[in-house]
Phi, psi and omega in degrees: 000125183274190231253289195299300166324331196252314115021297188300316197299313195289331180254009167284297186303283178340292169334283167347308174286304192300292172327337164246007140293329181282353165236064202269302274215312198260024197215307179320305208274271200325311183300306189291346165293323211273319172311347179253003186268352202257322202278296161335306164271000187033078162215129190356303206191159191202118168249166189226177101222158173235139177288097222195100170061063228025349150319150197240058178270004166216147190210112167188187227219129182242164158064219182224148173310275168256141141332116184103339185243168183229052163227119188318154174266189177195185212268035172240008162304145194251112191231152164319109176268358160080222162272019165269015154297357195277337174319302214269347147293315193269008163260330181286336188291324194271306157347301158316310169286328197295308167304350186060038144265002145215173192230130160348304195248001149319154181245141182258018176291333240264347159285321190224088181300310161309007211260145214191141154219175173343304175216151203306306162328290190298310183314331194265007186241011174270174195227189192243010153298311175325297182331269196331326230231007192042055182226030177256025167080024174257135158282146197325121171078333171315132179086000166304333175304306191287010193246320187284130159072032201253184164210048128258181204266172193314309193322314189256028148273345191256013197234309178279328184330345167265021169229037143254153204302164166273141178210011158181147190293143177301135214033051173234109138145156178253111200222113142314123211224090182296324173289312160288339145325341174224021148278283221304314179313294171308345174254358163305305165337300192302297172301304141014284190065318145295156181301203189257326165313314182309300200321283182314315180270314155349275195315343228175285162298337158302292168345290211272001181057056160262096173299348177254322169289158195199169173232031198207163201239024150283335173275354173313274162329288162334318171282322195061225183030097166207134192275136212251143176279168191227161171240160185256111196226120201025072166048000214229308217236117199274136186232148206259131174237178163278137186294146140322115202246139199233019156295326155338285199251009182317350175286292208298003219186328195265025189262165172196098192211175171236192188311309200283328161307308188257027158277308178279341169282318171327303196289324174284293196268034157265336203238017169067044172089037200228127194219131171033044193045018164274109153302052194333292209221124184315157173268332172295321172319295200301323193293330147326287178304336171265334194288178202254060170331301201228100188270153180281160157252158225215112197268116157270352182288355193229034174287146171240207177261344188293323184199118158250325186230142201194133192190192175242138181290219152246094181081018162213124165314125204241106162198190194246154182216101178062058148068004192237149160303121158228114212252124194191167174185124162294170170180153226236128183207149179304095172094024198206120188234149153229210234108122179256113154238168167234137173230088184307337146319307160277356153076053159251088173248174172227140182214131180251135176221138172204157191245051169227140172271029160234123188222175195231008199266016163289293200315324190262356164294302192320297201308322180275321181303312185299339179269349185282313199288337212086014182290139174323314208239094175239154199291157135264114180300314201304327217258319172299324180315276199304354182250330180249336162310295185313303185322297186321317179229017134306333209247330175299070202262020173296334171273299187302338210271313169002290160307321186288327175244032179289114202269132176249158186082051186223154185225172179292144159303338180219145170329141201282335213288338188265324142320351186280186165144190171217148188235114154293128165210135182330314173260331195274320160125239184257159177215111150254189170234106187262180163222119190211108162072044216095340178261132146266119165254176159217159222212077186290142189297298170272344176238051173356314213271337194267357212285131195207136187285165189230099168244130155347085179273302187186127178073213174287357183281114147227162191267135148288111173263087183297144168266327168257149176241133220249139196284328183250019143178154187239315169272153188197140169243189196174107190248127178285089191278149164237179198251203200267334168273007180081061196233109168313159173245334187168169157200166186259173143223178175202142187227123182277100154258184153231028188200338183218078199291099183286331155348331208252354195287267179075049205266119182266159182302135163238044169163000000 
């Protein structure tokens, strides 16, 4: 090694030490906060870092990877991130423009001719900001019953989209919108000629060498380190499930990486799109992605110094926070909730990853950016977070009311031999229904995973009795609708969720 390399190396490494002694004091506070917050909230295991003027200076891993086991996670654990993938589509998009194969204010019929919503007239007037920006008149989650656990491909989901309801005129309203996130993916594709996956590793995890992250859960076992999901069963006791595999719908959704990866995407998009003075993304591009597109509406009666104004960019939650810009997006995964901010003024993120759905991770973001910032006074988050978590599904009693008004000693109006049959339904596709020794079963066509034996509740209503148990709901009917001579017709369902409207299935008998 020659004197000038050991030399330099030496005052990198110095840099280095010093720079993590000078927030020693606030990382001491922060750390001993996130330990009692693993306890409190019971969830498996929760890794953090904070990010702080391109440094990774604090990183670390609570609780056990899975129930039962005893191995900690650390900031190279690998947990689903869900929808802070969406960051990472509206950044390949915003690229895509940089490049002129698209313009912001393209209508995305004149790319994916197949692409349809509620009604024609709208369809030909969304653009592909609209995508980005949740304004295309659909509500939050809708039509998602038709994507989970499905195997059909983007096309032909973004091929139904035009049987899910309308819920506000186009760009008057805020609808999270999982289905256009993965028209945006299909139109990376389109434009491309590679998938969104190819893409994402070219564009972006080569570049920045998140070398860990991945989007398909064939590489899972190949990365190792990886945190097992968990499901939550009567709020108290996290039970260890199998990953899901979102290589499908992965623009919305399909990343899977960890802290020390997603210190350099933090760190990438703080420095305005510049990775080693290579420029990814235009500063008009970034600014697009930051500016506030589809605004929140803002209770001023309860304004603080914390937040006034607040909305969604393209893939990032956009407000002010404490006089500072604040940039951020959660994600949501079957047993695994994250979060990620930044507050690009101070050249800050926080990043939360944990594989339980009672998850801590607002408490433990708010807590640490507030102590990161000096703020005087900081809240305890954990303790308000979790009092109102409790509150939340204390109060969510739709399974209980279920029960109550299961009426007994009552049979079907027709022979169960009149329930067998196949049921259409727009989005879901065939649904059948056998009768094989007294049992009624059901049976989706595309979604194996929903397929459930049927026992008798009351009347023409039976529960579903899942073969697989699913981490976002548990009691469920499936109800026979008729007609004025009593000729089934169709069935309902009603499943008490916060994510997946089975409601929206509305499949009638065709056989």
């Amino acid at each position: 090694m020659n004197k000038k390399y050991y030399y330099s190396l030496l005052l990198l490494l110095c840099h280095f030490q010093l720079f993590g002694q000078t927030y020693k004091k606030e990382v001491k506070k922060i750390d001993a906060y996130f330990s009692q917050i693993i306890q409190d909230w019971e969830v498996p295991s929760m890794s953090v870092g904070i990010v702080k003027d391109g440094q990774l200076i604090f990183s670390k891993g609570y609780g056990t990877k899975e129930i039962g086991k005893e191995e900690t996670p650390d900031k190279e654990t690998l947990y689903a991130i869900a929808s802070i993938s969406k960051g990472f589509t509206a950044t390949m998009i915003s690229q895509l423009v940089d490049e002129g194969k698209l313009n912001w204010e393209d209508k995305v019929v004149d790319h994916l001719p197949y692409f349809a919503v509620y009604d024609p007239m709208i369809t030909q007037l969304i653009t592909v900001k609209d995508i980005l920006s949740h304004r295309v008149g659909l509500g939050t989650f809708s039509g998602d019953i038709m994507w989970y656990q499905s195997d059909y491909t983007s096309e032909e989901i973004i091929k139904r989209i035009k049987y899910v309801p309308q819920s506000f005129e186009l760009r008057d309203g805020f609808g999270y919108s999982n289905l256009m996130f993965i028209t945006a993916g299909q139109l990376i594709k389109e434009v491309t000629g590679k998938t969104w996956g190819e893409n994402v590793q070219e564009r972006i995890l080569d570049p920045l060498g998140m070398d860990r992250t991945i989007y398909s859960l064939k590489n899972l076992d190949k990365k190792g380190n990886y945190a097992t999901p968990h499901r939550l069963e009567n709020n108290t006791k996290n039970i260890p499930i199998e990953w899901t595999n979102w290589e499908e719908i992965a623009a919305t959704g399909g990343l899977i990486s960890s802290v020390e990866d997603l210190a350099k995407w933090l760190d990438f998009n703080m420095k305005n799109g510049i990775i080693n003075g290579d420029t990814l993304i235009s500063a008009s591009s970034r600014n697009q992605l930051w500016k506030i597109q589809n605004p929140y509406t803002s209770d001023l009666t309860k304004s603080h110094m914390e937040t006034h104004f607040s909305g969604y960019g393209l893939g990032w939650g956009v407000k002010d926070y404490h006089g500072n810009l604040r940039v951020s997006h959660s994600g949501g995964y079957d047993g695994m909730i994250t979060m990620v901010n930044m507050i690009p003024d101070q050249q800050l993120g926080v990043i939360v990853l944990t594989n339980g759905l009672k998850s801590p991770i607002s408490a433990a973001s708010n807590y640490a950016i507030d102590v990161m910032l000096g703020m005087k006074e900081v809240k305890d988050y954990s303790k308000l977070y979790l009092e109102s978590s409790n509150k939340r599904f204390v109060k969510d009693d739709r399974v209980e009311k279920m029960r109550e008004s299961k009426v007994e000693g009552t049979k079907p109006t027709l022979d169960l031999k009149n329930f067998e049959g196949v049921y259409h339904s727009k989005l879901n596709g065939d649904i059948k229904v056998e009768l094989v020794n007294d049992q009624l079963s059901l049976t989706f066509e595309h979604q194996s995973f929903l397929n459930a034996d049927l026992a008798h509740w009351h009347y023409n209503t039976f529960e579903l009795k899942w073969k697989n148990t699913s981490p976002w709901f548990t009691l469920g009917t499936v109800n026979f609708t008729t007609d004025n001579q009593n000729r089934v017709t169709g069935i309902t369902f009603e499943v008490p969720n916060h994510d997946f409207y089975f409601e929206e299935i509305r499949a009638k008998k065709v056989k």
